[in-house]
Backbone of each chain as ProteinMPNN parsed JSONL, in Angstrom:
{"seq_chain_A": "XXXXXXXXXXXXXXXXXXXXXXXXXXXXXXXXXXXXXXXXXXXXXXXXXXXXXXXXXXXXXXXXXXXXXXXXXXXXXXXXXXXXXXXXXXXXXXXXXXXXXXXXXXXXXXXX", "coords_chain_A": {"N_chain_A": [[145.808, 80.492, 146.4], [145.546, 83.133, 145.035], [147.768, 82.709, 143.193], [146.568, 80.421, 141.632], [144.454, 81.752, 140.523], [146.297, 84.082, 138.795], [147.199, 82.038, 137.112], [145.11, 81.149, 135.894], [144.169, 83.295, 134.585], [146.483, 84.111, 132.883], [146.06, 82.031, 131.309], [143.158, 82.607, 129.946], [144.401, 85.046, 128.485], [146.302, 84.16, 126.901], [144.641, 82.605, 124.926], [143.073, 84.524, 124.136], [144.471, 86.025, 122.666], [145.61, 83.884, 120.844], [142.847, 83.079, 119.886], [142.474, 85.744, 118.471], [144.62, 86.078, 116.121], [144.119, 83.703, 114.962], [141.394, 84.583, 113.671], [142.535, 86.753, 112.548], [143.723, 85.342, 110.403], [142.089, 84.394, 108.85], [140.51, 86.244, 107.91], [142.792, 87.152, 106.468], [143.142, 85.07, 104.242], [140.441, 84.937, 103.432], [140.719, 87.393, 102.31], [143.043, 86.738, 100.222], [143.09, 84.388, 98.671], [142.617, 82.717, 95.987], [140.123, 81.484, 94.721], [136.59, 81.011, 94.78], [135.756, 78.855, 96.31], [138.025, 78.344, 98.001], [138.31, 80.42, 99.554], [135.946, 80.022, 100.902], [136.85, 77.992, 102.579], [138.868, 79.714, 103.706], [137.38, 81.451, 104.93], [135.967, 79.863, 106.927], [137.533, 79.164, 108.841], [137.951, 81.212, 110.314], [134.64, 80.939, 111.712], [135.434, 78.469, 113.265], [137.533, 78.249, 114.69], [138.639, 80.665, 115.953], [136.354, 82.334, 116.808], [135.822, 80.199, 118.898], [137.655, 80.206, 120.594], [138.429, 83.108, 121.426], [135.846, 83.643, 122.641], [135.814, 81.531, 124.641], [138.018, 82.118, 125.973], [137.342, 84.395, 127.208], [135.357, 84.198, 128.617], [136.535, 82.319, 130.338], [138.415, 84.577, 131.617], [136.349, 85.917, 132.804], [135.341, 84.73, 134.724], [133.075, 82.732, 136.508], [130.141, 83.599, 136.364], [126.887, 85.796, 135.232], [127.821, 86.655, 132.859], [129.502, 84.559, 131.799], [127.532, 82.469, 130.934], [126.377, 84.035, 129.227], [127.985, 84.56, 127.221], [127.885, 81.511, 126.502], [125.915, 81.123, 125.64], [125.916, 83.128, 123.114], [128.391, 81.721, 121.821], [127.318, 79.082, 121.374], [125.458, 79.549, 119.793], [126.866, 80.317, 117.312], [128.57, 78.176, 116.931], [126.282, 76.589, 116.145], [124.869, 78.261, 113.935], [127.279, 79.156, 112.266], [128.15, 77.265, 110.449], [126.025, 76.358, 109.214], [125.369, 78.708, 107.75], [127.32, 78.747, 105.967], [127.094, 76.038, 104.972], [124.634, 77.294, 103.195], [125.778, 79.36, 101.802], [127.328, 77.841, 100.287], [125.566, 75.33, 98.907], [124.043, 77.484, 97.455], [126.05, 78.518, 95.916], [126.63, 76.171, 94.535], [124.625, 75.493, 93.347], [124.388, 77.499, 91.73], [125.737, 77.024, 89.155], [128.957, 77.879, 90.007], [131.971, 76.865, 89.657], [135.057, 75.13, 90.934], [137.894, 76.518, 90.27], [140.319, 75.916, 87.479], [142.835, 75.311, 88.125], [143.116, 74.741, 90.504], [142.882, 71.818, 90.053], [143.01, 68.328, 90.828], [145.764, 65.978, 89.394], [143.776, 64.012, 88.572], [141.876, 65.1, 87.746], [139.538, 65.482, 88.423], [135.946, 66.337, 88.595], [134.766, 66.509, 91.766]], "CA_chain_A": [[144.586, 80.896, 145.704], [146.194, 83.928, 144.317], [149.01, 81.943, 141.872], [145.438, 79.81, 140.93], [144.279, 82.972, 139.615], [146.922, 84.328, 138.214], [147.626, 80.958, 135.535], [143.668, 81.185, 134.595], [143.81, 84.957, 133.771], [147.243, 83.464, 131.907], [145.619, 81.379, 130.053], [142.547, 83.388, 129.221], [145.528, 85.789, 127.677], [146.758, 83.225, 126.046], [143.49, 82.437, 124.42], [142.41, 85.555, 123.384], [145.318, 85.97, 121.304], [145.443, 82.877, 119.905], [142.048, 83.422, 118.956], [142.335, 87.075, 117.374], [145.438, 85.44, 115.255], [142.898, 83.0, 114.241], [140.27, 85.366, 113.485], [143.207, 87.573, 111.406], [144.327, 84.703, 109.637], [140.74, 83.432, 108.467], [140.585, 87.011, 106.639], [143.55, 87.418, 105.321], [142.849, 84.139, 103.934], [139.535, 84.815, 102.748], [141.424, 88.267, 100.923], [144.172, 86.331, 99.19], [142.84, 83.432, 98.313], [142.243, 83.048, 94.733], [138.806, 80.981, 94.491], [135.692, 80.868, 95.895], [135.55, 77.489, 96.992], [139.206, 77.937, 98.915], [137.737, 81.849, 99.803], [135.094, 79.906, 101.55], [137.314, 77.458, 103.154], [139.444, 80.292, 104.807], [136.628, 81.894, 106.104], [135.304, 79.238, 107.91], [138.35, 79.495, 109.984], [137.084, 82.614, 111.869], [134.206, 80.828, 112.759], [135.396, 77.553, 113.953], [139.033, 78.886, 115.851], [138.794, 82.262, 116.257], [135.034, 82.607, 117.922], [135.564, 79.466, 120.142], [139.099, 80.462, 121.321], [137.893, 84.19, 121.645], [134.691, 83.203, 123.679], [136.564, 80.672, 125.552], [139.403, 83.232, 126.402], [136.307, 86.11, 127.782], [134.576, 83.351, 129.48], [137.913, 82.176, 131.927], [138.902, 86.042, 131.681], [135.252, 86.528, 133.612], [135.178, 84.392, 136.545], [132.179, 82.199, 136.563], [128.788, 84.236, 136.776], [125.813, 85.341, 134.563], [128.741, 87.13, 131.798], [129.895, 83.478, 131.345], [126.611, 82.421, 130.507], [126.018, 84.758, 128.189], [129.307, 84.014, 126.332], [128.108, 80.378, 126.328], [124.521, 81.533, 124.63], [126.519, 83.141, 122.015], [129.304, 80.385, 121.261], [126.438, 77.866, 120.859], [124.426, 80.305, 118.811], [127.224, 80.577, 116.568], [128.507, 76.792, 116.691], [125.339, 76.132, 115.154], [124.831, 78.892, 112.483], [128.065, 79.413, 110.823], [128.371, 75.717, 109.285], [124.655, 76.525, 108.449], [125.464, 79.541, 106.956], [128.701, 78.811, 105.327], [126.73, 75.227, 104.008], [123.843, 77.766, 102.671], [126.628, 80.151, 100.774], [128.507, 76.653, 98.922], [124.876, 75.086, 98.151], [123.666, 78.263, 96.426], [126.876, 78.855, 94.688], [127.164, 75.397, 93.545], [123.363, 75.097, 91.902], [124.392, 78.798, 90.274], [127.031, 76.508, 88.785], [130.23, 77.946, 89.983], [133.338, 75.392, 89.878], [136.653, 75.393, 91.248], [139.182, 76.769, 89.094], [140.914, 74.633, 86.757], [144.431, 74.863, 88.551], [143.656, 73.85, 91.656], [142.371, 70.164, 90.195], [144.535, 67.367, 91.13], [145.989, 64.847, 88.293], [143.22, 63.027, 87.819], [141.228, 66.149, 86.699], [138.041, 64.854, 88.777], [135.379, 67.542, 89.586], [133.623, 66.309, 92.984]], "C_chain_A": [[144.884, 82.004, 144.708], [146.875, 83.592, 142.924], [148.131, 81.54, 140.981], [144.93, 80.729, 140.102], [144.803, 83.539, 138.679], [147.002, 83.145, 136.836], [145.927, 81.275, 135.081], [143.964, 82.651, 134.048], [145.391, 84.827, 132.628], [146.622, 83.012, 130.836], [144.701, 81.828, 129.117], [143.453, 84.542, 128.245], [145.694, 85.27, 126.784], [145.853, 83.168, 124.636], [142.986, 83.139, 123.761], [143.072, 86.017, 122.342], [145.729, 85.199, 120.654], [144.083, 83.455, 119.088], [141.838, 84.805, 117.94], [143.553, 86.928, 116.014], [144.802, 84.973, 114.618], [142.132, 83.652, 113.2], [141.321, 86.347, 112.077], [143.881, 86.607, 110.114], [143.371, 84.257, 108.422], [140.713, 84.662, 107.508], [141.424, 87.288, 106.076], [143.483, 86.486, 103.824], [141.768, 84.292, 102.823], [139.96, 86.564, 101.367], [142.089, 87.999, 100.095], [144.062, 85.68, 98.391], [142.437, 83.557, 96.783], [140.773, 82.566, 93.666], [138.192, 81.298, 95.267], [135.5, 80.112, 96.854], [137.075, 77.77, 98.514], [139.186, 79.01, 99.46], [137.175, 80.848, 101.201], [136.195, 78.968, 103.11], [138.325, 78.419, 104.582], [138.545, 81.407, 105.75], [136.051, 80.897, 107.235], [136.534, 79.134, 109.061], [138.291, 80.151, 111.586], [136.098, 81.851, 112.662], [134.243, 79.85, 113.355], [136.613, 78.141, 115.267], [139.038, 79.202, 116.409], [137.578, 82.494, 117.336], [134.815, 81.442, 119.061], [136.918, 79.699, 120.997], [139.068, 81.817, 122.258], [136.832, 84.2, 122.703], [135.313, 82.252, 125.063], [137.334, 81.741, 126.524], [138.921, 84.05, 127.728], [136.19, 85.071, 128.73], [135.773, 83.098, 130.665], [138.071, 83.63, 132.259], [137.892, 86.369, 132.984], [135.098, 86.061, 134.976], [133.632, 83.575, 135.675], [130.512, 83.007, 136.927], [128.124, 84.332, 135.327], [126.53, 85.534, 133.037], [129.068, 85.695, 131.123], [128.62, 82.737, 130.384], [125.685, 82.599, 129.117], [126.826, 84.641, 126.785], [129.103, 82.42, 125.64], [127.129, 80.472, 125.107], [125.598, 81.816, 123.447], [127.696, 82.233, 121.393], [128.534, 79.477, 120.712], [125.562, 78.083, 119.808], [125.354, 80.089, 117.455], [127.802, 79.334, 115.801], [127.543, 76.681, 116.107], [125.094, 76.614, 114.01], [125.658, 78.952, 111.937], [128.174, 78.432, 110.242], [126.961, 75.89, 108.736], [124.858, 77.415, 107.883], [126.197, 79.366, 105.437], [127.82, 77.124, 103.899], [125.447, 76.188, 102.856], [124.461, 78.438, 101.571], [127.07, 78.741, 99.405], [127.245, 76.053, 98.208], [124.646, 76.209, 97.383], [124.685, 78.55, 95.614], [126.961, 77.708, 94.114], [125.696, 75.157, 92.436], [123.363, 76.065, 91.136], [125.294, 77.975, 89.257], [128.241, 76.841, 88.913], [130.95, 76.693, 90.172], [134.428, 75.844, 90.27], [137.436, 75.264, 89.99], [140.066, 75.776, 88.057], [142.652, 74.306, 87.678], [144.431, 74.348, 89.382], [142.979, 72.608, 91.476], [143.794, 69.402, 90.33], [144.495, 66.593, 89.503], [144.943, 64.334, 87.511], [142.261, 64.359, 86.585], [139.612, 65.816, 86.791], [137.315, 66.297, 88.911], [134.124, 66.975, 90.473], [132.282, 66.046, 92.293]], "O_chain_A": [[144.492, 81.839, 143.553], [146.59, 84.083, 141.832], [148.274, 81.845, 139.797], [144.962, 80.501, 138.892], [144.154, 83.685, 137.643], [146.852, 83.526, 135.675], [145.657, 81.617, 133.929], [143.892, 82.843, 132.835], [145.347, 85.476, 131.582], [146.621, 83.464, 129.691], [144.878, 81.727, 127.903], [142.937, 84.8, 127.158], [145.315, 85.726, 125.705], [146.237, 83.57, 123.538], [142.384, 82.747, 122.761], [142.556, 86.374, 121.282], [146.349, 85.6, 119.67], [144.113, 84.074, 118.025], [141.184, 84.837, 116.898], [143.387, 87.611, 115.004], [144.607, 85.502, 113.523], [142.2, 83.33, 112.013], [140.898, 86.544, 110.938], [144.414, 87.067, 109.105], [143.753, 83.868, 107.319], [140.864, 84.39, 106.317], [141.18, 87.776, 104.973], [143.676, 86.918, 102.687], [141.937, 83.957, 101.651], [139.642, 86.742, 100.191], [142.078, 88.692, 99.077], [144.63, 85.884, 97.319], [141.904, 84.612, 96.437], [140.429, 82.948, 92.547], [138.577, 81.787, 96.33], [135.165, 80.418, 97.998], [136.977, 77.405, 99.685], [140.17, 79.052, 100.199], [137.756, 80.856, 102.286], [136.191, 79.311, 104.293], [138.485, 78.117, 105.765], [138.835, 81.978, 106.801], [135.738, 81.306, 108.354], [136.18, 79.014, 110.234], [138.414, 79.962, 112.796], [136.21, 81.803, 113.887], [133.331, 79.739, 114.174], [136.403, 78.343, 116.463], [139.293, 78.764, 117.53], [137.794, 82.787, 118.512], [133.959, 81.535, 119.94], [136.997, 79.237, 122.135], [139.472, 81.845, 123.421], [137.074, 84.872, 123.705], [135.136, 82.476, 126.26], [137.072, 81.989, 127.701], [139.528, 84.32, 128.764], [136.966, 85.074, 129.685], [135.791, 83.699, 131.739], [137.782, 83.868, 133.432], [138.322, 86.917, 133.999], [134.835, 86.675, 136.01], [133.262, 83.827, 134.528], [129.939, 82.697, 137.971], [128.387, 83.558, 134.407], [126.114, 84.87, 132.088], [128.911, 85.63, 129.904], [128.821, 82.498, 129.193], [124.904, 81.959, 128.413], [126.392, 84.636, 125.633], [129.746, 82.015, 124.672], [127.347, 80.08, 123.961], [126.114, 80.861, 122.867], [127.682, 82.206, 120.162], [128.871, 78.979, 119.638], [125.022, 77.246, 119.085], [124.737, 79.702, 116.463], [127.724, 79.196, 114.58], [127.91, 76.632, 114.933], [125.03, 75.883, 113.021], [125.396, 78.847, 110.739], [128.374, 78.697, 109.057], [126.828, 75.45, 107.594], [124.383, 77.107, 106.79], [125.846, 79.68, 104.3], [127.889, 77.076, 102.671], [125.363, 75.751, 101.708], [123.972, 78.3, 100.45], [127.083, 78.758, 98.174], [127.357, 76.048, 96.982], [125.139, 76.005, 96.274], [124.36, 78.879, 94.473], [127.403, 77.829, 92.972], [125.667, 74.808, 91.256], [122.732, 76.057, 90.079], [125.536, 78.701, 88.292], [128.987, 76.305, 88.093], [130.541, 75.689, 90.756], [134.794, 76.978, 89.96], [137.588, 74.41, 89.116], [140.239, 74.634, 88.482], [143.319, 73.272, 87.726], [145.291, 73.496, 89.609], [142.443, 72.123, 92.473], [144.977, 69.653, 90.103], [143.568, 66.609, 88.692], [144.942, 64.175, 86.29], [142.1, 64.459, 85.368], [138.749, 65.82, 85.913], [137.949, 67.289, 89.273], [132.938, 66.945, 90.145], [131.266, 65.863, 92.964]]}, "seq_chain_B": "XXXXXXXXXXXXXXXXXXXXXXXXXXXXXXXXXXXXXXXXXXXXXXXXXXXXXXXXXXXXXXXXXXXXXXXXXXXXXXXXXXXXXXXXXXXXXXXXXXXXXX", "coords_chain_B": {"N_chain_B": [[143.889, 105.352, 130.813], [144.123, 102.584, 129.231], [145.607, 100.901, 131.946], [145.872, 99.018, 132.522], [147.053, 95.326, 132.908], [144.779, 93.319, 131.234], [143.352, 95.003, 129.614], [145.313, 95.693, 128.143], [145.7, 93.184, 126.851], [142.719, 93.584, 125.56], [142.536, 95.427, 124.187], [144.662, 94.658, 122.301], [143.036, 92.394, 121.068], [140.654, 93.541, 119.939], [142.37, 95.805, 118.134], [143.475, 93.713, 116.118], [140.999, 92.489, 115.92], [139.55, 94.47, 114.433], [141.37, 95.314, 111.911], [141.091, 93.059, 111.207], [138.262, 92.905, 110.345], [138.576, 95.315, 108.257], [139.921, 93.942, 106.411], [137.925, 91.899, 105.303], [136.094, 93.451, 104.578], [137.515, 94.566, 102.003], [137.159, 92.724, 100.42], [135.101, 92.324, 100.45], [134.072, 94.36, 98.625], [135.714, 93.888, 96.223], [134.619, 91.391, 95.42], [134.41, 89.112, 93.003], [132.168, 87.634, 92.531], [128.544, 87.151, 93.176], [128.498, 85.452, 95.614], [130.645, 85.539, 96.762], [130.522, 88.004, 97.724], [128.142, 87.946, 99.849], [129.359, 85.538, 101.169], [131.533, 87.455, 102.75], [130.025, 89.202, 103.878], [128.69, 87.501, 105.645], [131.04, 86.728, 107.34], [131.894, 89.056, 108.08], [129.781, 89.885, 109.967], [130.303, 88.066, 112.199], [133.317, 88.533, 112.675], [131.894, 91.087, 113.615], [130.47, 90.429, 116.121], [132.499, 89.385, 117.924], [133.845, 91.921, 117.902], [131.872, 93.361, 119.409], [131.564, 92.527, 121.745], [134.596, 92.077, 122.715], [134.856, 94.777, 122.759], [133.279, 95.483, 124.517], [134.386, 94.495, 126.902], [136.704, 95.494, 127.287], [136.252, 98.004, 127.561], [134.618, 97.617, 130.215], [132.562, 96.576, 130.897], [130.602, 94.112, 130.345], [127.829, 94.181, 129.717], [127.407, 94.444, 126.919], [127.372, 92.413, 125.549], [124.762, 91.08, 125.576], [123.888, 92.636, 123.03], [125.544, 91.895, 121.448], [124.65, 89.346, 121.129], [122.42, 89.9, 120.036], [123.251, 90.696, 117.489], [124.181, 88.766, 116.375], [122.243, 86.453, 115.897], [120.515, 88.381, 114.347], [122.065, 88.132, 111.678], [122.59, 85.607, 110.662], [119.86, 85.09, 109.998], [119.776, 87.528, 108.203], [121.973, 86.195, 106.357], [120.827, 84.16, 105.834], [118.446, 85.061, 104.591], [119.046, 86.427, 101.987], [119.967, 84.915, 100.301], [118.135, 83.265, 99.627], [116.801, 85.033, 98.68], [118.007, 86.018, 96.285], [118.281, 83.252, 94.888], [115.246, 82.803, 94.511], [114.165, 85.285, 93.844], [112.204, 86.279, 96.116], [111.32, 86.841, 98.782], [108.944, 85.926, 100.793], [106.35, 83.513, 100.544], [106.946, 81.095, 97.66], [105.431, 81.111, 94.581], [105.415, 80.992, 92.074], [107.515, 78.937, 90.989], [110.943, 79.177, 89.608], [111.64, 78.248, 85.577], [113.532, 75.644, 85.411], [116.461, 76.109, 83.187], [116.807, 73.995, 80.077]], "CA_chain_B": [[142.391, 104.452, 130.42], [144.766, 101.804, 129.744], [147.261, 100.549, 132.767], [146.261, 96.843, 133.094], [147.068, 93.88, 131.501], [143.668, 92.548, 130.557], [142.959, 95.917, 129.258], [146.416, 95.406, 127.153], [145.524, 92.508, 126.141], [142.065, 93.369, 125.096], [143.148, 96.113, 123.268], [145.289, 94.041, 121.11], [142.65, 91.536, 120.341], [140.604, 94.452, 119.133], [142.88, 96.473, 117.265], [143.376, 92.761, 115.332], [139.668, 92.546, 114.86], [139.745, 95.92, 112.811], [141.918, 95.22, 110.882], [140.386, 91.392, 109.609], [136.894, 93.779, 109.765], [138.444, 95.975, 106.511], [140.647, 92.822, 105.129], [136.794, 91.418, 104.88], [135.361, 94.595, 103.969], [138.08, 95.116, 100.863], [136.944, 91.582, 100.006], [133.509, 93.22, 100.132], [134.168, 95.295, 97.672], [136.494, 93.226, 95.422], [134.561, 90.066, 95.145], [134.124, 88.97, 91.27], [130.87, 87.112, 92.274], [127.776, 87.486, 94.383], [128.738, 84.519, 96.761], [132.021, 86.113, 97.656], [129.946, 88.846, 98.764], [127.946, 87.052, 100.708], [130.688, 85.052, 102.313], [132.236, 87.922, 103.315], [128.909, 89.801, 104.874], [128.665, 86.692, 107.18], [131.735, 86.932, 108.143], [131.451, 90.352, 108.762], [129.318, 89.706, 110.808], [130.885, 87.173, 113.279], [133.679, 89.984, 113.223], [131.516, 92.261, 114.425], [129.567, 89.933, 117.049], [133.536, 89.664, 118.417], [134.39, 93.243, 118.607], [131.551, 94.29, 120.168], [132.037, 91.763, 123.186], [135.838, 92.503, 123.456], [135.006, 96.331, 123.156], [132.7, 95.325, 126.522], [135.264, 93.83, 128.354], [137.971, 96.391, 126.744], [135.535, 99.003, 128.891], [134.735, 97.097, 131.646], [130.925, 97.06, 130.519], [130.091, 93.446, 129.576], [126.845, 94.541, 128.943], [127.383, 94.695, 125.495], [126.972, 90.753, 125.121], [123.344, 91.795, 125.032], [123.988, 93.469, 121.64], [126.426, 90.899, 120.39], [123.974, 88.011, 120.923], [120.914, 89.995, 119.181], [123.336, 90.915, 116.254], [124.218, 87.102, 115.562], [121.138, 86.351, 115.661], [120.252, 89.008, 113.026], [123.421, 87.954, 111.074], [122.439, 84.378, 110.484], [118.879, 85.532, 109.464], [120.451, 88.324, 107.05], [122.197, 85.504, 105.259], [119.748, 83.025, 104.503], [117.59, 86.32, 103.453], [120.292, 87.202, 100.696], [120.572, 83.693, 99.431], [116.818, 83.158, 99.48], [116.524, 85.795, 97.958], [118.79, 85.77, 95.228], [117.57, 82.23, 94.487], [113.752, 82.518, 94.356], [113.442, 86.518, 93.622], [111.308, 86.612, 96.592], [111.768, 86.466, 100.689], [108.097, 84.987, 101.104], [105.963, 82.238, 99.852], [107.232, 81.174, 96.4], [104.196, 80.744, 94.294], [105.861, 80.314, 90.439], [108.526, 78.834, 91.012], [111.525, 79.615, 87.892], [111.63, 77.375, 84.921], [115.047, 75.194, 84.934], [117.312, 75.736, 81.718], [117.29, 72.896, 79.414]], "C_chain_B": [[143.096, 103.217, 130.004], [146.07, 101.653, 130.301], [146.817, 99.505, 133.538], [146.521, 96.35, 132.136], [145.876, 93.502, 131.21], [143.687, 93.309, 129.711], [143.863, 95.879, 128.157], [145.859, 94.559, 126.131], [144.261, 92.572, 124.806], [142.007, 94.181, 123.762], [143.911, 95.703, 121.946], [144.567, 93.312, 120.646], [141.52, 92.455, 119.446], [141.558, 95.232, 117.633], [143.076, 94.877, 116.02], [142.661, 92.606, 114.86], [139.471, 93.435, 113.614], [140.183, 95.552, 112.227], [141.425, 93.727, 109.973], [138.631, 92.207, 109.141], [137.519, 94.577, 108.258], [139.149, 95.108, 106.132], [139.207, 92.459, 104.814], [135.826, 92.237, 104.334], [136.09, 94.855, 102.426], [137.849, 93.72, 100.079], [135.564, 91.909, 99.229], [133.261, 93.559, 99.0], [134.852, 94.733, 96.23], [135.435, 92.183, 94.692], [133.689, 89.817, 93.951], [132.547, 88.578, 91.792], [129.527, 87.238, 93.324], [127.597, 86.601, 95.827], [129.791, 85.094, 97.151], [131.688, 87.096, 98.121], [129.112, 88.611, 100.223], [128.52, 86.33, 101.942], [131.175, 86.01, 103.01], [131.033, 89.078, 104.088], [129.242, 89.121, 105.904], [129.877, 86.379, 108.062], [132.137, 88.216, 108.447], [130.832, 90.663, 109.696], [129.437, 88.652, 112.336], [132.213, 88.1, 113.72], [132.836, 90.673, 114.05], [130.938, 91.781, 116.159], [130.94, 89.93, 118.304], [134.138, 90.929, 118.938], [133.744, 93.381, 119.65], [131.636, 93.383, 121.812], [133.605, 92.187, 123.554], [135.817, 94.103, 123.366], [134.354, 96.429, 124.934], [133.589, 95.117, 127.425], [136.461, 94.876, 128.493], [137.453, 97.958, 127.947], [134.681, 98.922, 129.598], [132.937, 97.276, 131.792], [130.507, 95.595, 129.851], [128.522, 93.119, 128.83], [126.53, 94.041, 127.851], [126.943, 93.258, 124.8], [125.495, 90.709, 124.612], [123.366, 91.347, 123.244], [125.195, 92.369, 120.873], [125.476, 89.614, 120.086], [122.724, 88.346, 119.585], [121.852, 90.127, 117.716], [123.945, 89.664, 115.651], [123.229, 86.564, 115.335], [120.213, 86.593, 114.127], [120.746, 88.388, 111.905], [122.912, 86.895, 110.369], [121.362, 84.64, 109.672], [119.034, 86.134, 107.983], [120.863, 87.21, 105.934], [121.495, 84.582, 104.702], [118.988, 83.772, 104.142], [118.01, 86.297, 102.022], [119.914, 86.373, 99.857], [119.182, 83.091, 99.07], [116.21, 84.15, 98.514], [116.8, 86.166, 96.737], [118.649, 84.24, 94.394], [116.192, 82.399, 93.794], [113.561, 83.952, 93.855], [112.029, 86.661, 94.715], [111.713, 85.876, 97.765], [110.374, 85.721, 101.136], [108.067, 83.564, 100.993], [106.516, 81.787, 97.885], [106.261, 80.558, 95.415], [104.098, 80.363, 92.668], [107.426, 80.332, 91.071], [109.382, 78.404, 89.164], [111.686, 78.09, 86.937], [113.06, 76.992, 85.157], [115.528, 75.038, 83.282], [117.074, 74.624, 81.39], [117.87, 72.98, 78.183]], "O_chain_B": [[142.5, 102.342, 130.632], [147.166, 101.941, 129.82], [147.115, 99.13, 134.672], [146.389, 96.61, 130.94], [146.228, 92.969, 130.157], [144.021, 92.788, 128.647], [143.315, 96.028, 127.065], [145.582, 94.868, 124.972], [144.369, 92.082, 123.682], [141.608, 93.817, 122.656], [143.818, 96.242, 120.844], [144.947, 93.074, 119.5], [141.44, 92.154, 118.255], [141.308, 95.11, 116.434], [142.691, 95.174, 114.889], [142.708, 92.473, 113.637], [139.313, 93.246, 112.408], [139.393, 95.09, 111.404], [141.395, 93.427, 108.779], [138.026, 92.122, 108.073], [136.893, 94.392, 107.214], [139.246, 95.348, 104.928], [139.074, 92.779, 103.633], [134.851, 91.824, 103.706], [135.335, 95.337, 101.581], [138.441, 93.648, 99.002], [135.146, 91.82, 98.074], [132.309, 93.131, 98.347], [134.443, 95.214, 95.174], [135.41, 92.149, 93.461], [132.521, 90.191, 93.853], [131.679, 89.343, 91.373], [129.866, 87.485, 94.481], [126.886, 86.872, 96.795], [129.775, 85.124, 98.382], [132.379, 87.458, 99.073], [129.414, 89.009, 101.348], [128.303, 86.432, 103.149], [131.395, 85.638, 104.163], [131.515, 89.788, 104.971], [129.842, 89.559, 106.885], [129.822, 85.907, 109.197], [132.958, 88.249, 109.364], [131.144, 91.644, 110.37], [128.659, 88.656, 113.291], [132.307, 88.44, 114.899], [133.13, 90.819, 115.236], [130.97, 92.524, 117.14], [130.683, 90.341, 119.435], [134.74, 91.079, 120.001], [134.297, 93.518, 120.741], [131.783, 93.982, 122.877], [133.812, 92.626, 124.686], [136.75, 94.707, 123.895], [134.686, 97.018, 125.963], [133.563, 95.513, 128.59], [137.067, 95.085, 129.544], [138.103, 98.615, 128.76], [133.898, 99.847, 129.814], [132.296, 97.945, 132.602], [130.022, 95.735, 128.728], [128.149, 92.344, 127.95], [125.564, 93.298, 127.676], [126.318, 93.108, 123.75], [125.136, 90.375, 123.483], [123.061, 90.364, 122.568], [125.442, 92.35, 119.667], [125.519, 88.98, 119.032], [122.289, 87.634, 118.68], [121.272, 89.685, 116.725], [124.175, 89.613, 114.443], [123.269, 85.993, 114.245], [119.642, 85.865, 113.314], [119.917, 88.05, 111.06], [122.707, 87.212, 109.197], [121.628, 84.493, 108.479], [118.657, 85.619, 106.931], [120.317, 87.189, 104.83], [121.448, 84.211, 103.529], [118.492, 83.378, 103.087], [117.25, 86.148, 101.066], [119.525, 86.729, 98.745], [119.187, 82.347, 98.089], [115.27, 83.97, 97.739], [115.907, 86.65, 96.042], [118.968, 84.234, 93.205], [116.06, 82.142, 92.598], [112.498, 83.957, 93.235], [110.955, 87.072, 94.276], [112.234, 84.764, 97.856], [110.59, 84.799, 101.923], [108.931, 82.703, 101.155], [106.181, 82.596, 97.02], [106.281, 79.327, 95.425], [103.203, 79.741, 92.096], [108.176, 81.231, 91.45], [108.96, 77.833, 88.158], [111.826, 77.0, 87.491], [113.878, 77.912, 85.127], [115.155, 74.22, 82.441], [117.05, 73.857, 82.352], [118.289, 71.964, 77.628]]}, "name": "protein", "num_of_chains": 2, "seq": "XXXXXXXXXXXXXXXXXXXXXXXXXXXXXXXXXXXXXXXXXXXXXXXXXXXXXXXXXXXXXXXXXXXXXXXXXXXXXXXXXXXXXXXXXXXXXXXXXXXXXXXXXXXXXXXXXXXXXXXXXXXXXXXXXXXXXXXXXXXXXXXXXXXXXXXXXXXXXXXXXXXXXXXXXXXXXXXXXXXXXXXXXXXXXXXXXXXXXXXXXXXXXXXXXXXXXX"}
């Protein structure tokens, strides 16, 4: 029962730093990046990866009670809003008319 | 105040958060257009909804979930405010709506 313990609180380890990698990668991403459009793309990183890997991680970390629960409320809260958010940011920038950059078009020289 | 491993660990997934909190904050500040501000509020805010849960667990207080749930909550709200707002010139009812360029 002990060893059983030990690999979950492993793995929650595991997990939590996967996900804060995640989470550091999504902004460096969204700092480097040189558009908006491919800006946007590395933020959404954080919140698909990073906040279900992170939540995941707490949640095993906790043991099963009301903490888990609460972890689940917010994962599902956030599963749902950031693609709503993130689609609310790309519609309003695309009816301001921003466009993706000219370099990053492919060959044909299509714009979506 | 720390001499466990969770506490190690949590510590490190913190001190990581900070630091993508001011990479997204110098974004903040940088960003040529008012959507890259934007973008980088709301994820400012999913940062933050992260710290403050691994600062709970970091001191043994998950409490704090509380306060992480109400400020995603907020968060989500905040941004379709902005963008509503910056659209229409107005967070209500929109009652003239703007002429389109032709």
């Amino acid at each position: 029962m002990n060893f059983l313990y030990d690999i979950t609180q492993l793995i929650a380890w595991a997990l939590i730093l996967l996900g804060s990698v995640m989470v550091i990668i999504g902004a460096l991403g969204s700092l480097r990046f040189p558009d908006f459009w491919s800006r946007l793309h590395a933020a959404s990183v954080t919140d698909s990866g990073g906040v279900i890997l992170l939540l995941l991680g707490m949640g095993i970390h906790s043991g099963f009670n009301l903490i888990t629960f609460k972890l689940f409320l917010i994962g599902a809260f956030l599963f749902i809003t950031g693609p709503t958010s993130s689609h609310a940011v790309a519609n309003a920038a695309l009816v301001s008319g921003a466009k993706p950059s000219k370099k990053n078009q492919n060959e044909t020289g299509d714009e979506g | 105040m720390i001499n466990t491993m969770p506490q190690f660990i949590f510590l490190i997934a913190l001190i990581l958060l900070f630091i993508a909190m001011i990479l997204v904050l110098i974004r903040l500040y940088k960003g040529p257009t008012l959507y890259d501000r934007v973008l980088s509020t709301n994820s400012f805010g999913t940062h933050t909804v992260l710290f403050i849960g691994v600062l709970g667990f970091l001191s043994d207080r998950p409490d704090f979930l509380d306060i992480a749930l109400l400020y995603a909550l907020i968060n989500f709200v905040a941004t379709i405010a902005i963008l509503k707002f910056f659209r229409y010139r107005a967070i209500g009812d929109v009652l003239i709506k703007r002429e389109s360029k032709k």
